[in-house]
N, C-alpha and C positions, 0 to 999 in steps of 0.2 A: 809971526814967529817962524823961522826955519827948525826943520826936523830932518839931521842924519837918518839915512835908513841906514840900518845894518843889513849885510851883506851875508851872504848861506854861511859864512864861517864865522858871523856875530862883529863883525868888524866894520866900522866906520867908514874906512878908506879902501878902494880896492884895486892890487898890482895890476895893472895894465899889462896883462899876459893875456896870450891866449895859446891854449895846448890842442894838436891836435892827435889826435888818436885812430885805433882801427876801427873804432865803433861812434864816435863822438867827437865835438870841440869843446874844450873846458876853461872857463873862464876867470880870470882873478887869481885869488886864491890856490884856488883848488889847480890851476894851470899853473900858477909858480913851484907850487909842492911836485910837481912832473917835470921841472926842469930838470933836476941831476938825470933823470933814469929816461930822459927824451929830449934832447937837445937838441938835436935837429926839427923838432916838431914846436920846439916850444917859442915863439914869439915875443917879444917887448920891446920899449923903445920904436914901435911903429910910427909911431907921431914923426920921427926922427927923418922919416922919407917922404912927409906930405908936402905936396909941392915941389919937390925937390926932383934932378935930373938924376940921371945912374951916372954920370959922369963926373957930378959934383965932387968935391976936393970931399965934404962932408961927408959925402953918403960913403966913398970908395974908402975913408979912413976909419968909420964908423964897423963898416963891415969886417975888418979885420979881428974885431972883436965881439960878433954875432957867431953862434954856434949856425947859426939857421942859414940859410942858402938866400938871398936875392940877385934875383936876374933882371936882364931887361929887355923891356917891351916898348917896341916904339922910341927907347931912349929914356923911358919912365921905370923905376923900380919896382920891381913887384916880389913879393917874398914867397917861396916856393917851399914847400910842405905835401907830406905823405899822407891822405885819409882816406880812408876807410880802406887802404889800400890803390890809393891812388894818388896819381901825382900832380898835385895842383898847382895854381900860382894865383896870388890874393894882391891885390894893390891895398895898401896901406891903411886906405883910407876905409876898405872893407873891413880890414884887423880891429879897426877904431869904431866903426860901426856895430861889430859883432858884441865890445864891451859896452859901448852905451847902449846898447839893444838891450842886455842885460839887465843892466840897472835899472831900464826904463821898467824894463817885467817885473824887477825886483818892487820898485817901487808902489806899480799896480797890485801888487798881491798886499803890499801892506796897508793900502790905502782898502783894498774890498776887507781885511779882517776889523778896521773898524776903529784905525788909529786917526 
């Protein structure tokens, strides 16, 4: 038998965002809820760049409707964001990491209370 974990905000399925902050990165939920009031920090659609060149027809039309800044590296896209007062650059497949990383935590804490 499969079992949804529900997610910090009680929810089944979880927005593929991630926010970054001056203090933290937030994820899901809680990181879609900071997009109006953080735009340039708030990420989604990451999957949207794996594999993918910065030159591509996809990626350079894709961008036009990203609040968030992607540069390139190598020729490779990487999405650039402010933390903790700093100015980073994350490839893609890190943004993707950061969320299943999550889930992965999520899931272990439900599994030690005993479900």
């Amino acid at each position: 038998m499969i079992t949804l974990v529900a997610n910090d905000q009680g929810n089944r399925t979880t927005p593929s965002y991630v926010a970054f902050t001056d203090t933290e990165h937030l994820i899901g939920d809680a990181a879609k809820n900071r997009g109006a009031m953080n735009p340039l920090n708030t990420v989604f659609d990451a999957k949207r760049l794996i594999g993918r060149k910065f030159e591509d027809y996809s990626v350079q039309s894709d961008m036009k409707h990203w609040p968030f800044k992607v540069i390139s590296t190598d020729g490779r896209p990487k999405i650039q964001v402010e933390l903790k007062g700093e100015t980073k650059a994350f490839m893609p497949e890190e943004i993707s990491s950061m969320i299943l990383s999550k889930m992965k935590n999520r899931r272990g804490l439900y599994r030690k209370i005993g479900h």
